[in-house]
Every structure is written in structure tokens, then in C-alpha cells.
PDB file with one MODEL, atoms N, CA, C and O in Angstrom:
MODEL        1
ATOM      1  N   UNK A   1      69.106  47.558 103.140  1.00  0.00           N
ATOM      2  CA  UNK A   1      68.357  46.637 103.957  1.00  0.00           C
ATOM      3  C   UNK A   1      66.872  46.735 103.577  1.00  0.00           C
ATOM      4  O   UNK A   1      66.177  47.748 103.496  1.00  0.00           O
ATOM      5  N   UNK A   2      66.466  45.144 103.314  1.00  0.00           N
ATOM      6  CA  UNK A   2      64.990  45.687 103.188  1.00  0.00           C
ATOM      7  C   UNK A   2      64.120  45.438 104.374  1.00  0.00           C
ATOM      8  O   UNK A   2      64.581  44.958 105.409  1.00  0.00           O
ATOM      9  N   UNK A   3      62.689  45.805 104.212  1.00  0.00           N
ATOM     10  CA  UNK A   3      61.552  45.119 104.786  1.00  0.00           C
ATOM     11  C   UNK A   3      60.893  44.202 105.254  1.00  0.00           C
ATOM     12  O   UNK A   3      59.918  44.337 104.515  1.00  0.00           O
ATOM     13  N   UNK A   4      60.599  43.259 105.976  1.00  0.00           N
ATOM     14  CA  UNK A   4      60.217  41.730 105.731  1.00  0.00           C
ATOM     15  C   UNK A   4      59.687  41.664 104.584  1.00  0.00           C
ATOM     16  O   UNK A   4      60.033  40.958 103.637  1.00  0.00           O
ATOM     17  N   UNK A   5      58.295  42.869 104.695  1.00  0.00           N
ATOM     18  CA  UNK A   5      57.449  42.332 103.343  1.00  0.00           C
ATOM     19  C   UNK A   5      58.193  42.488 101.904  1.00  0.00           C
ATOM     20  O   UNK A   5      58.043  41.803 100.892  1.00  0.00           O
ATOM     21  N   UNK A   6      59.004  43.552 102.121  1.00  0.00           N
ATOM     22  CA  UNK A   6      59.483  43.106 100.324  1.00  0.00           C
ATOM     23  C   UNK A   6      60.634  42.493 100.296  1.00  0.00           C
ATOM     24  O   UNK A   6      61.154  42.451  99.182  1.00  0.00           O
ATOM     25  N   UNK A   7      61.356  41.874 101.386  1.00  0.00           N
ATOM     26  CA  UNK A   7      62.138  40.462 100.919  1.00  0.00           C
ATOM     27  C   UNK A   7      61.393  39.410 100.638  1.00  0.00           C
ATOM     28  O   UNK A   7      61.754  38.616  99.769  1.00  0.00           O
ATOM     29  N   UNK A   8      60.219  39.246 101.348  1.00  0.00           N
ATOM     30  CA  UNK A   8      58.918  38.091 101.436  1.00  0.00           C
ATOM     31  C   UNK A   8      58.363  38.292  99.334  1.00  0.00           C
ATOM     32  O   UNK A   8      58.036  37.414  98.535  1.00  0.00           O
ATOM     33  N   UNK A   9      58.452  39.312  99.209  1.00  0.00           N
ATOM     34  CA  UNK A   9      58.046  39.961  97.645  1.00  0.00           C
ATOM     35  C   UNK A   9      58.967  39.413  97.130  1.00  0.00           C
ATOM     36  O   UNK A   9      58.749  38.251  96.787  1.00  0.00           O
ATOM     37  N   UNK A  10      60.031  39.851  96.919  1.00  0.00           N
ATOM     38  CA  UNK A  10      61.348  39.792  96.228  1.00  0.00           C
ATOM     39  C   UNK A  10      61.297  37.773  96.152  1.00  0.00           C
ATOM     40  O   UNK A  10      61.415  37.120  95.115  1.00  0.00           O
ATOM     41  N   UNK A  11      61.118  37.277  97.377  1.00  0.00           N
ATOM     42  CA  UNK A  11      61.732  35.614  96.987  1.00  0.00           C
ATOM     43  C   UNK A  11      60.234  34.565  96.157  1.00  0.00           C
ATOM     44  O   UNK A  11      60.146  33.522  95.511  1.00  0.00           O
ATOM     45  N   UNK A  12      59.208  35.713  96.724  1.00  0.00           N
ATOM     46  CA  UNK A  12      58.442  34.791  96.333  1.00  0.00           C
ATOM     47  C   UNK A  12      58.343  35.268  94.569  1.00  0.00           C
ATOM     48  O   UNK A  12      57.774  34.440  93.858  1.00  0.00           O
ATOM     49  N   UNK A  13      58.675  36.072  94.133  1.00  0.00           N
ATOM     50  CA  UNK A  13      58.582  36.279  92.674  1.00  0.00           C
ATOM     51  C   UNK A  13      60.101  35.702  91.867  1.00  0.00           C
ATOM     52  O   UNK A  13      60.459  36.136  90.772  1.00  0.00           O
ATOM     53  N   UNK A  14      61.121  34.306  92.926  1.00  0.00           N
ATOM     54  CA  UNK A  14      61.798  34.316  92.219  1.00  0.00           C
ATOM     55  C   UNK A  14      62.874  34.609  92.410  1.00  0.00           C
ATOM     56  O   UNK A  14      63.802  33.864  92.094  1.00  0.00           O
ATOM     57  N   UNK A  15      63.096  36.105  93.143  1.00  0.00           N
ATOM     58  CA  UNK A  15      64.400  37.000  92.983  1.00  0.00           C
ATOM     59  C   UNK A  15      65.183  36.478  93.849  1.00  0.00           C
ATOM     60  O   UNK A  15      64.840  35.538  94.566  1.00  0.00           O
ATOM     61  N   UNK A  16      66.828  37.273  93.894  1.00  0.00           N
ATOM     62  CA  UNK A  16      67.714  36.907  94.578  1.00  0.00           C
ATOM     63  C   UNK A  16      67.765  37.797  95.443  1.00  0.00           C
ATOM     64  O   UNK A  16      67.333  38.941  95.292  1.00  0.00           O
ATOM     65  N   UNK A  17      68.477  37.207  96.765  1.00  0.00           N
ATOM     66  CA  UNK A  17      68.520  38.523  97.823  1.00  0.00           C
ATOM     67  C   UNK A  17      70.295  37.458  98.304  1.00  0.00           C
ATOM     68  O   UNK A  17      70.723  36.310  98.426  1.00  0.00           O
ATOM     69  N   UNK A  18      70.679  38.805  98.396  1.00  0.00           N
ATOM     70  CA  UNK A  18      72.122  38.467  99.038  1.00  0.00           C
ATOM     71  C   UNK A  18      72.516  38.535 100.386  1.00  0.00           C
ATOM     72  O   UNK A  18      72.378  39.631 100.929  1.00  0.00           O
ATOM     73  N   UNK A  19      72.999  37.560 101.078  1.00  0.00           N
ATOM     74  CA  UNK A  19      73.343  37.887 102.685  1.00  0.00           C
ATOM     75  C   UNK A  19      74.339  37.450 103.340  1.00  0.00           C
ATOM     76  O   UNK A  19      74.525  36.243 103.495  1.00  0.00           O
ATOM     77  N   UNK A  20      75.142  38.389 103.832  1.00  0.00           N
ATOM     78  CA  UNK A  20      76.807  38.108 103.695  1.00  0.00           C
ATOM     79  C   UNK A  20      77.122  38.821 105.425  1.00  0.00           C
ATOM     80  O   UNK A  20      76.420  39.715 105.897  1.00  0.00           O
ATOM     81  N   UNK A  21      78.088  38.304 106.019  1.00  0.00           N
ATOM     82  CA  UNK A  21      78.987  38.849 107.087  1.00  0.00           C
ATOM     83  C   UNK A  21      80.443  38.453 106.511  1.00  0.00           C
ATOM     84  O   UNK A  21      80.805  37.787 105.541  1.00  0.00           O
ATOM     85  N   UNK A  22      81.294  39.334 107.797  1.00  0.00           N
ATOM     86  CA  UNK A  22      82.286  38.499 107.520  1.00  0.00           C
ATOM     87  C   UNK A  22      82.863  37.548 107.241  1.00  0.00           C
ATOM     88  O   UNK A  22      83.915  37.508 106.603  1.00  0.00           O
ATOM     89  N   UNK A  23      82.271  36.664 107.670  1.00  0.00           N
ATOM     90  CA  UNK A  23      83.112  35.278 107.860  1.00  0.00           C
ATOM     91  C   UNK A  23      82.159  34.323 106.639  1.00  0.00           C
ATOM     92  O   UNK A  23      82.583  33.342 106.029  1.00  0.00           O
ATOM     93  N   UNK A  24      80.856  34.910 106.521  1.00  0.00           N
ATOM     94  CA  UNK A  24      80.132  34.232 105.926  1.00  0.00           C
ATOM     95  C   UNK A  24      79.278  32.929 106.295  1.00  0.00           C
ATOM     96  O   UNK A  24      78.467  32.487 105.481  1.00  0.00           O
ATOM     97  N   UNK A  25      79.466  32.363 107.459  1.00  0.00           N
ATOM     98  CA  UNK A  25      78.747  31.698 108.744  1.00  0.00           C
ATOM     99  C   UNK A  25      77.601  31.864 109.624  1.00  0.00           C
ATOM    100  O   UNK A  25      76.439  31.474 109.743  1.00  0.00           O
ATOM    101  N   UNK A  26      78.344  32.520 110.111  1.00  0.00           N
ATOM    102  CA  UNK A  26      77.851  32.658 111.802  1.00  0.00           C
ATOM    103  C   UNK A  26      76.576  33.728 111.215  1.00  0.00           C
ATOM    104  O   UNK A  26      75.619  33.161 110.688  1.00  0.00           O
ATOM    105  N   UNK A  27      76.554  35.060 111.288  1.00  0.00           N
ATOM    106  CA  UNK A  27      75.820  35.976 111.344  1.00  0.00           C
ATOM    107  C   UNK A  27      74.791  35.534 109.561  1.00  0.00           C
ATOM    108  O   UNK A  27      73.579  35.595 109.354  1.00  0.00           O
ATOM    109  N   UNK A  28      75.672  35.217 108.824  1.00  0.00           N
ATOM    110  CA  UNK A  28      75.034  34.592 107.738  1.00  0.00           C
ATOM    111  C   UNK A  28      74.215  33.346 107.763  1.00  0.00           C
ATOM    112  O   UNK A  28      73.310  32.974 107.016  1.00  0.00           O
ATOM    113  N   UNK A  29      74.674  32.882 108.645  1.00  0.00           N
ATOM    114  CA  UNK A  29      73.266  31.376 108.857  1.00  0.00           C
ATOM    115  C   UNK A  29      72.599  32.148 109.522  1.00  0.00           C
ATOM    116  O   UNK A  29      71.590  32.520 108.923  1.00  0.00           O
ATOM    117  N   UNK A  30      72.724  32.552 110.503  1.00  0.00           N
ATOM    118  CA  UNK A  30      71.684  32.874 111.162  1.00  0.00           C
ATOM    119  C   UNK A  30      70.432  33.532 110.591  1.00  0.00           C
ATOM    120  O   UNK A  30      69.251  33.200 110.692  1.00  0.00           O
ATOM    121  N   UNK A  31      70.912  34.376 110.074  1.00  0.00           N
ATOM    122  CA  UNK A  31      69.985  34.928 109.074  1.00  0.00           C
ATOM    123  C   UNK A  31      69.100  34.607 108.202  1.00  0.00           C
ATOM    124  O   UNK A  31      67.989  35.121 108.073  1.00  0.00           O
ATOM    125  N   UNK A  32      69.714  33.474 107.383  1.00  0.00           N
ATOM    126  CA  UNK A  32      69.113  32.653 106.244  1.00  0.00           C
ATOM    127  C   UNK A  32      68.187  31.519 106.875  1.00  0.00           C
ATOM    128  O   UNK A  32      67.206  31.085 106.272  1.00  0.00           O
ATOM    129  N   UNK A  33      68.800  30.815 108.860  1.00  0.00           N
ATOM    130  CA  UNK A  33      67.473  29.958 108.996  1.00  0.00           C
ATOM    131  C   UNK A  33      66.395  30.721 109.593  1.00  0.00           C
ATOM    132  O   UNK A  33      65.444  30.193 110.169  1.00  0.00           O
ATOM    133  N   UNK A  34      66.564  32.059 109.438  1.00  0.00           N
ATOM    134  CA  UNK A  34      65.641  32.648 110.109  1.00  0.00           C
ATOM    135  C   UNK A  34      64.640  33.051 109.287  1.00  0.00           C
ATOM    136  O   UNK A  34      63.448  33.096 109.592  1.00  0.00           O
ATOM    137  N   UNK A  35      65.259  33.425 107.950  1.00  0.00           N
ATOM    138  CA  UNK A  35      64.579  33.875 106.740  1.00  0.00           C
ATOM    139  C   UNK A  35      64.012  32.343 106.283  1.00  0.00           C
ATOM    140  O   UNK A  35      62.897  32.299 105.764  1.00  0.00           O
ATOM    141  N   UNK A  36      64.603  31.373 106.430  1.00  0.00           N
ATOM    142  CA  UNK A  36      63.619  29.886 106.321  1.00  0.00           C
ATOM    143  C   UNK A  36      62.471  29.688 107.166  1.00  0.00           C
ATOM    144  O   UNK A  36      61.422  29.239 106.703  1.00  0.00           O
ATOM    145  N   UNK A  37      62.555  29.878 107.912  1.00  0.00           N
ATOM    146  CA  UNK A  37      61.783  29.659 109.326  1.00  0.00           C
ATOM    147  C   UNK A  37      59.861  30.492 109.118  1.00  0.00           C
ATOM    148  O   UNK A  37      58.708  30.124 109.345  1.00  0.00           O
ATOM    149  N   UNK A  38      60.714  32.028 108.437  1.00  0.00           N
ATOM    150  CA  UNK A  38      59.998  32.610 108.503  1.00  0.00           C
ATOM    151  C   UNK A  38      58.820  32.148 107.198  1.00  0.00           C
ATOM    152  O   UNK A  38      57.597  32.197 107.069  1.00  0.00           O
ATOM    153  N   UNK A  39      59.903  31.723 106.431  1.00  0.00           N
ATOM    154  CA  UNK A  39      58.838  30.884 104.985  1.00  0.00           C
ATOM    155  C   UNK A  39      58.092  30.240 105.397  1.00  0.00           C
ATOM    156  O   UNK A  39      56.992  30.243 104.844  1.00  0.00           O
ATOM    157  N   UNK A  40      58.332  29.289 106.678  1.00  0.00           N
ATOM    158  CA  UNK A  40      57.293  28.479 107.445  1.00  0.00           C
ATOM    159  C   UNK A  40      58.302  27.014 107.036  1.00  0.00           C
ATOM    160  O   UNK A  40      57.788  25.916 106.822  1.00  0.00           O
ATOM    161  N   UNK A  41      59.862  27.286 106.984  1.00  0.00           N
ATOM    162  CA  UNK A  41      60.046  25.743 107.238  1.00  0.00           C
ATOM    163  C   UNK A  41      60.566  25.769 108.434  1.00  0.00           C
ATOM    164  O   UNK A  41      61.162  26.683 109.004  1.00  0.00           O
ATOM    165  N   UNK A  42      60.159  24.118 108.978  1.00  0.00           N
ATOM    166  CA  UNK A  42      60.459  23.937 110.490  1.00  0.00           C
ATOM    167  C   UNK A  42      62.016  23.929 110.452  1.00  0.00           C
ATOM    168  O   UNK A  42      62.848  23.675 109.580  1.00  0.00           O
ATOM    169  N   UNK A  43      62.060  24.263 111.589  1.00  0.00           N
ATOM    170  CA  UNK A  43      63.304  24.674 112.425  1.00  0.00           C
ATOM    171  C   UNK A  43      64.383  23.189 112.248  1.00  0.00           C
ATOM    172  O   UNK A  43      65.363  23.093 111.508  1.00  0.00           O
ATOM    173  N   UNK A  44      63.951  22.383 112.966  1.00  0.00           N
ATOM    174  CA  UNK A  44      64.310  21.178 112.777  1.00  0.00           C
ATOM    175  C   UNK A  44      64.903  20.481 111.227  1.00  0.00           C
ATOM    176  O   UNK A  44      65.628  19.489 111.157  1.00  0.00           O
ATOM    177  N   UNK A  45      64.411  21.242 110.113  1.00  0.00           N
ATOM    178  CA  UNK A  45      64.721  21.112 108.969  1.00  0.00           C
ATOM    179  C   UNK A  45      65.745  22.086 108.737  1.00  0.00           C
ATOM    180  O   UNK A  45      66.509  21.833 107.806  1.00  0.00           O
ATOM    181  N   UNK A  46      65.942  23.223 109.430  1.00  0.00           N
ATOM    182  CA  UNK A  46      66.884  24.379 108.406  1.00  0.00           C
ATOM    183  C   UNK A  46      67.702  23.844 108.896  1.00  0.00           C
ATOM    184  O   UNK A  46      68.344  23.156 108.101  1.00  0.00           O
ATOM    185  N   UNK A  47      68.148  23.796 110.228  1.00  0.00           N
ATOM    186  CA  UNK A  47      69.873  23.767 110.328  1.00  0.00           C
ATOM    187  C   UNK A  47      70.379  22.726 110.031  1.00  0.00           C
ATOM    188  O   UNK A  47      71.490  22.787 110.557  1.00  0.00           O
ATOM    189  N   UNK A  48      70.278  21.601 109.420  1.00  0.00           N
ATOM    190  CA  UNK A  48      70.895  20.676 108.653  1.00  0.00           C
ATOM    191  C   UNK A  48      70.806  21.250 107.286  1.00  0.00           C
ATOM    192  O   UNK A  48      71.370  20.561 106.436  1.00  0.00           O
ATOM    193  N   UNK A  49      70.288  22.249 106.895  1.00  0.00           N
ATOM    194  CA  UNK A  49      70.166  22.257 105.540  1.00  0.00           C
ATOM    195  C   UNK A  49      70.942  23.570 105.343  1.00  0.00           C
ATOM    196  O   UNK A  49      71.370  23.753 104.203  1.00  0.00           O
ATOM    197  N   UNK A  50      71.193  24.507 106.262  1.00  0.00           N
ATOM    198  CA  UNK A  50      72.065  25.342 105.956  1.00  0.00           C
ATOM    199  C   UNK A  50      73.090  24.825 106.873  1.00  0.00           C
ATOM    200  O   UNK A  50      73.834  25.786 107.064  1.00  0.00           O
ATOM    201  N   UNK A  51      73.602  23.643 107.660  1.00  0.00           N
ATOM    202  CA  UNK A  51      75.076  23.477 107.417  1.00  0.00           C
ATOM    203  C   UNK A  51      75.467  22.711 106.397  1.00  0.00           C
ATOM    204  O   UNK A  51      76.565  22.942 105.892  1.00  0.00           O
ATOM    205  N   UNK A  52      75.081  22.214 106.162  1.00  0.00           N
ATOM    206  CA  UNK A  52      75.019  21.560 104.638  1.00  0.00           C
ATOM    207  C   UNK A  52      75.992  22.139 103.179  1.00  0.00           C
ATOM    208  O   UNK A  52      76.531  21.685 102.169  1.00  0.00           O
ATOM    209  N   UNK A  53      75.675  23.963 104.179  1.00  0.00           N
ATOM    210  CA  UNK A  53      76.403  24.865 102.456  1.00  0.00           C
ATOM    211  C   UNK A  53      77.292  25.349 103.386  1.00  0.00           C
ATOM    212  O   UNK A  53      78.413  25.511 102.903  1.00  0.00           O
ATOM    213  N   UNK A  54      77.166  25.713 104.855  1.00  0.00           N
ATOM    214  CA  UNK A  54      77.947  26.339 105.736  1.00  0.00           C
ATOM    215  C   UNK A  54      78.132  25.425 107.225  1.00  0.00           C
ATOM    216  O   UNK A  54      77.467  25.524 108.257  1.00  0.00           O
ATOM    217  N   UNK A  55      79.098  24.659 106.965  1.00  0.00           N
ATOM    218  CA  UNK A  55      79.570  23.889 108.270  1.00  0.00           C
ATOM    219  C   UNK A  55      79.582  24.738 109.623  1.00  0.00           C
ATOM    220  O   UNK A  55      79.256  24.099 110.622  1.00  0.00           O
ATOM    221  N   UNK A  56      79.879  25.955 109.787  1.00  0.00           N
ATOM    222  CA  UNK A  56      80.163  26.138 110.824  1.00  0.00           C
ATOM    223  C   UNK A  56      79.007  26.984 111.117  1.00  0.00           C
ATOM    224  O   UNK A  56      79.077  27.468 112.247  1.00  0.00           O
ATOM    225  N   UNK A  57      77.994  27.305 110.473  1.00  0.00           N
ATOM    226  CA  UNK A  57      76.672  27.665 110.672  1.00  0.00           C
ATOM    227  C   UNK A  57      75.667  27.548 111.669  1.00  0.00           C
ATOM    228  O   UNK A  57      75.165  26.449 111.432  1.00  0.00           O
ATOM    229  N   UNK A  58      75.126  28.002 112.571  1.00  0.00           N
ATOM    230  CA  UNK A  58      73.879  27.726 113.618  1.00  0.00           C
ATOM    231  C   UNK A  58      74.866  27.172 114.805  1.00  0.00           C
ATOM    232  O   UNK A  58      74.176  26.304 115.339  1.00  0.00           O
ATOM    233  N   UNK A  59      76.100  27.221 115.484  1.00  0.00           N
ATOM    234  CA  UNK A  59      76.506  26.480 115.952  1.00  0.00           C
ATOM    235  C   UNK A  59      77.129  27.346 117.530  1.00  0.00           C
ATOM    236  O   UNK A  59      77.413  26.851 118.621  1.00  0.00           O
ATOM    237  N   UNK A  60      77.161  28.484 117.160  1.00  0.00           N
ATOM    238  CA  UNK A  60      77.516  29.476 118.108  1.00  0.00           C
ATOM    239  C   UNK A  60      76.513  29.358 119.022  1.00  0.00           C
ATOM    240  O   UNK A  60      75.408  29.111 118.538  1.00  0.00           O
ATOM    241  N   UNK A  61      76.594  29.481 120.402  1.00  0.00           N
ATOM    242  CA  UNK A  61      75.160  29.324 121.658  1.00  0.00           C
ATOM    243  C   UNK A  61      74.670  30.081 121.341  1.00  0.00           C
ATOM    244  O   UNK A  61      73.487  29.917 121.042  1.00  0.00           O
ATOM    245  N   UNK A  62      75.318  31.455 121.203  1.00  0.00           N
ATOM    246  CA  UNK A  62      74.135  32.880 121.191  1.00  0.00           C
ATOM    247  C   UNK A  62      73.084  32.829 120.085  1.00  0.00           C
ATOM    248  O   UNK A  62      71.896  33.129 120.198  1.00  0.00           O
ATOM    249  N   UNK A  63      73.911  32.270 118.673  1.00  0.00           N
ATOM    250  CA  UNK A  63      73.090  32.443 117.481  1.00  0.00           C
ATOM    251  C   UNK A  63      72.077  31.066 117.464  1.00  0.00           C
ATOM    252  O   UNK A  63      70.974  31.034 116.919  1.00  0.00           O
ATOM    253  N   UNK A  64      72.578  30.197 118.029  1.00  0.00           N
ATOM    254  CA  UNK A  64      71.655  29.015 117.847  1.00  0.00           C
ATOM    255  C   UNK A  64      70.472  29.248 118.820  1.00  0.00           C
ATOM    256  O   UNK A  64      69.275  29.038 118.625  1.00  0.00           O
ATOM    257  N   UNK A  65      71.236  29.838 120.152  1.00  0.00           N
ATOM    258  CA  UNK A  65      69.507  30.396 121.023  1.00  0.00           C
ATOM    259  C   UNK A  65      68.946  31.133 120.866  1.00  0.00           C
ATOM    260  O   UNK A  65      67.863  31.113 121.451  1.00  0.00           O
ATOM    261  N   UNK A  66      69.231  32.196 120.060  1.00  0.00           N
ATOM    262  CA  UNK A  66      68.604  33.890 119.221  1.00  0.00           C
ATOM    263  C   UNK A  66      67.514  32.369 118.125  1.00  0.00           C
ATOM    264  O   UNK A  66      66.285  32.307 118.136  1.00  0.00           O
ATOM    265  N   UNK A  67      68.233  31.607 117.516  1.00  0.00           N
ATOM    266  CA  UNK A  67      67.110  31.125 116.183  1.00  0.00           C
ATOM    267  C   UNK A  67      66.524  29.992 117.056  1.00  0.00           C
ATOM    268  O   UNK A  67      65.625  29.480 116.389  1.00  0.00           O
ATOM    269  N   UNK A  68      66.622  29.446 118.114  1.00  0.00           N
ATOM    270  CA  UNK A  68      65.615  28.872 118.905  1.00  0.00           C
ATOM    271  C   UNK A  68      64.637  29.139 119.311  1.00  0.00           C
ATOM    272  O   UNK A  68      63.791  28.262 119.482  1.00  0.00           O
ATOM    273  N   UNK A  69      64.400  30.413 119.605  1.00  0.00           N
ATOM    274  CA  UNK A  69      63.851  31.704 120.725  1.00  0.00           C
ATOM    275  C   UNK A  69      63.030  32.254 119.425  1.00  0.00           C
ATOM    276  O   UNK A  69      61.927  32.780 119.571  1.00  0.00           O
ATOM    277  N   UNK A  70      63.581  32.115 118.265  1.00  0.00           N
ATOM    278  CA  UNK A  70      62.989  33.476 117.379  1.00  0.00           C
ATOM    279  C   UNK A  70      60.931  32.787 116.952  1.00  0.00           C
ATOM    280  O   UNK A  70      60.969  31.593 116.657  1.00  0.00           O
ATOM    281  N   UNK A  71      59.908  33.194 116.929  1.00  0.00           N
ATOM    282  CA  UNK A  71      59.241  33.117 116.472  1.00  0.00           C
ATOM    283  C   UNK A  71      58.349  33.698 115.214  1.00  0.00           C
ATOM    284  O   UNK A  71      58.338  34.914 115.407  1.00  0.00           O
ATOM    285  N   UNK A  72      57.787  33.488 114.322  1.00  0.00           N
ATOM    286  CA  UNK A  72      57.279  33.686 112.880  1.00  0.00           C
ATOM    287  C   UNK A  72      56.590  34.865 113.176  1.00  0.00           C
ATOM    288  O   UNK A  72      55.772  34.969 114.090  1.00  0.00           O
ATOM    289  N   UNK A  73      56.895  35.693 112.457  1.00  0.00           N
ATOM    290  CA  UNK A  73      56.006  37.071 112.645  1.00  0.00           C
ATOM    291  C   UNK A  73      55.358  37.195 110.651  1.00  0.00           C
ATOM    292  O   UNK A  73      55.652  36.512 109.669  1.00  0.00           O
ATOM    293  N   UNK A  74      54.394  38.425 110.834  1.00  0.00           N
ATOM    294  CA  UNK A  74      53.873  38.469 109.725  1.00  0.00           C
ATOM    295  C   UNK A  74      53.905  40.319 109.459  1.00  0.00           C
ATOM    296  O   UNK A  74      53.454  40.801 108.419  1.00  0.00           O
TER     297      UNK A  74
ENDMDL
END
């Protein structure tokens, strides 16, 4: 697991970062619009764009109000 700042390192030079649950969904979107979010894209933009690769993505109450709720830290 990393850091914010050196995943924030790692994407902006390029690199790959991998992020997986079980199912590959649920706990996995969540993650990735959060890691969008945090790039500074609006909210309103990620979750069409990560169901897009993952249909069943952002769709759970808990996880969709955890990435509603979540705000940009530095």
C-alpha cells in the first residue's frame, strides 16, 4: 500500500498503479473515483466514466455516499 504522495508521484510520472478487490467493482470503483477526484476531476464526471469500464461500480449506497461525502485532501 502506498502513500497519497507517492501514488500522486507514481501517476503523475506516467506509472501504473494496480487496484483490485474481489469482485473488481464495488471496493475497486470506489477507489479509482476517489483517486480521480483526488486528481481534481469533478465528481460528476468520474462515475460515468468509471462505469463505463465497470457497470456495477459507484452504485452500492454505502460506497456511493463514502465518494459523495469524501473531500480532496493534499
Amino acid at each position: 500500500m502506498k502513500s497519497w504522495p507517492q501514488l500522486k508521484a507514481i501517476l503523475s510520472e506516467q506509472g501504473t498503479v494496480a487496484v483490485h478487490c474481489k469482485g473488481g467493482s464495488g471496493r475497486t470503483g470506489l477507489a479509482i473515483g476517489l483517486i480521480m477526484h483526488q486528481l481534481g476531476l469533478d465528481k460528476a464526471d468520474i462515475i460515468p466514466q468509471v462505469q463505463a469500464l465497470r457497470p456495477k461500480a459507484l452504485n452500492h449506497p454505502a460506497q456511493l455516499g463514502f465518494f459523495n461525502q469524501f473531500s480532496r485532501f493534499e
